[in-house]
N, C-alpha and C positions, 0 to 999 in steps of 0.2 A: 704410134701409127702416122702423126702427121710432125712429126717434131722435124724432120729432115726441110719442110715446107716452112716452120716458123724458123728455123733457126736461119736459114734467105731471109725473112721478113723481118724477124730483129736483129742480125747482125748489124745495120747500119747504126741503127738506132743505139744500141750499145756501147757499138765503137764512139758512138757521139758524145756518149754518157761519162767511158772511160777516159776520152782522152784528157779532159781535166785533171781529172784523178792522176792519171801518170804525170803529169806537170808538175801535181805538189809532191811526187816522188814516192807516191803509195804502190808497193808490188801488188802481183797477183795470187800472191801464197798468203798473204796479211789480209786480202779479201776473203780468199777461200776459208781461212782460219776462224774471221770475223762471223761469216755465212756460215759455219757449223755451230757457233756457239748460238747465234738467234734462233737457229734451228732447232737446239735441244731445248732451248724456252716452249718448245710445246708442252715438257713432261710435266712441269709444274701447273704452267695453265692449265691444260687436261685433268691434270690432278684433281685442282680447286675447281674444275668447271665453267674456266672462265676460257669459253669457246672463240669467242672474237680476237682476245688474245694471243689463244694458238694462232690463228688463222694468220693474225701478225706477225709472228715468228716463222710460220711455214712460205710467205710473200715473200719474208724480207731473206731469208736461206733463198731463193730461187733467184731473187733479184742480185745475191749476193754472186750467185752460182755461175750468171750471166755475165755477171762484170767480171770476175775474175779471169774467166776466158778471153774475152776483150782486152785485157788489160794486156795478158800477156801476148798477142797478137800483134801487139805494139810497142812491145818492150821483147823479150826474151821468153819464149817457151821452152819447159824443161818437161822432164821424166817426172823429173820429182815432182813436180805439183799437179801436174799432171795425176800421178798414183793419189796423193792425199785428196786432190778433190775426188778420185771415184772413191776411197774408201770413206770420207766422209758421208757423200753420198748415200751409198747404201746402209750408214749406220742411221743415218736421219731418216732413210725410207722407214726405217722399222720402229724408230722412236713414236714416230705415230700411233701405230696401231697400240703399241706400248701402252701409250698416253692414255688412250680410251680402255686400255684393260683396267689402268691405273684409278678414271675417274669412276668406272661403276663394274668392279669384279663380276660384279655376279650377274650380272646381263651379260658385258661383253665379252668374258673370257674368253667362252670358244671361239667368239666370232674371229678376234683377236690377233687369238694363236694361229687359227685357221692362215689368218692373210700373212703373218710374220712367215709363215709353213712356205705360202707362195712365193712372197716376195725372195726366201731364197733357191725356190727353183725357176724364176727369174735370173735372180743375181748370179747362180751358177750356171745356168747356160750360158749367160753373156757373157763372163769372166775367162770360161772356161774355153770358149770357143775364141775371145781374141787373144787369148794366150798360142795356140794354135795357128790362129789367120798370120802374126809376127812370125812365126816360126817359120812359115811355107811363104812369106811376104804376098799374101790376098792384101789387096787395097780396096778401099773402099770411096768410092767418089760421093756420096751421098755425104759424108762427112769427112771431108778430106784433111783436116786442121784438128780432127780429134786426136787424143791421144793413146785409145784401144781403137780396136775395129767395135763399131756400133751394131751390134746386128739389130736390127728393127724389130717390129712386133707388136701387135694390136693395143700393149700396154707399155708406152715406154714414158719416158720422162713428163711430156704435158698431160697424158690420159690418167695417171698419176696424181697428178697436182689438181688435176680436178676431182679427183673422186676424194682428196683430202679436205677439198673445198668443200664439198657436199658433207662429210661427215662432219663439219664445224659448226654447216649453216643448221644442218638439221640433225642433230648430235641422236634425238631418238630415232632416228634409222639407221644406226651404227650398223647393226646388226646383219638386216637384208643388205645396205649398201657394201658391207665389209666380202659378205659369201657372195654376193655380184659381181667384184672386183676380181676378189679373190679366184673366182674360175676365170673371169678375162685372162689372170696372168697364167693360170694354168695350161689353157689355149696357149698363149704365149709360148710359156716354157718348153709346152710339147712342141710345137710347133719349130720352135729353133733347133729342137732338139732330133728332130727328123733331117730336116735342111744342114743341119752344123754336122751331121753324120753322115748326110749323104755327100754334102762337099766334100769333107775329109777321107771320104773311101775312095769319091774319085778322084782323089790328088794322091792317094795312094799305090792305086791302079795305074796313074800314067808312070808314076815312079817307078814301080816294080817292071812297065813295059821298058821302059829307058834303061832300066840295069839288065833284061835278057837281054836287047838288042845289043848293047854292048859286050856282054861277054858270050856273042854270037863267035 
């Protein structure tokens, strides 16, 4: 919801961070690569219940997440790394909830599976609709330097990282926090899911009117 706002407010800071790092000759795919494996360090820590630790792995993936973009901003952006950070991404969003199935089955399963459920009717709206936006060439000025179209939504990347936060700090509220989340992204989902439909119907509609007047 507000990521378009922080991503103006850390860009500088970022690029500050990166430009060292491109000096000593580190890419942006070597970050991104780095930032998924601290990432998966949640399953384990989750596992053993050692919460603080996740919390460190799911920081240091975001921080990773951040430089990597930065990086290649100033060096060379590609497709490709571009693709492997969002599918990393969305494999880490779901490691989480994993984690806490992992560390107590039998409280959190539903809750769990419930959120893994959302997150991919998140992930497929937004997948699915900038696969679409490329097709018709929609741009998006809110995140001009991204490499899909972003479609926004009450849950997106920072509302996320906090509700991850919450479930570390206070792990026995998995449960209510996970089904509170979990309808945010729901909201979400539909919600793109109306907008991403009505856009593409009226992109279809002026098509259709463009090809009768032509073979007027």
């Amino acid at each position: 919801m507000i990521d378009a706002i922080l991503y103006r407010r850390l860009n500088p800071l970022l690029s500050a961070v990166a430009r060292p790092l491109v000096k000593l000759g580190i890419k942006a795919d070597q970050v991104t690569v780095i930032g998924f494996i601290c990432g998966l360090g949640v399953l384990p820590a989750l596992y053993f219940q050692e919460y603080l630790w996740a919390l460190l792995a799911i920081l240091l993936n975001r921080l990773c997440d951040g430089l990597d973009g930065a990086i290649a901003r100033q060096t060379h952006r590609t497709d490709a790394g571009g693709f492997i950070d969002s599918v990393f991404d969305f494999i880490f969003y779901s490691s989480v909830p994993l984690g806490f199935l992992l560390a107590d089955p039998a409280t959190n399963a539903v809750a769990a599976g419930f959120l893994m459920l959302s997150f991919m009717a998140t992930a497929a709206s937004f997948l699915a609709f900038a696969v679409l936006a490329s097709k018709h060439g929609i741009e998006n000025p809110r995140y001009p330097t991204k490499s899909l179209y972003y479609m926004g939504g009450i849950t997106e990347g920072f509302e996320t990282i906090v509700a991850f936060i919450l479930f570390c700090l206070w792990p026995q509220h998995f449960v209510l926090l996970a089904f509170i989340f979990a309808g945010l992204c729901w909201f979400t989902a539909l919600t793109r899911l109306y907008l991403g439909y009505q856009t593409l119907h009226a992109l279809t509609g002026v098509a259709d009117g463009k090809e009768s007047s032509t073979n007027r």
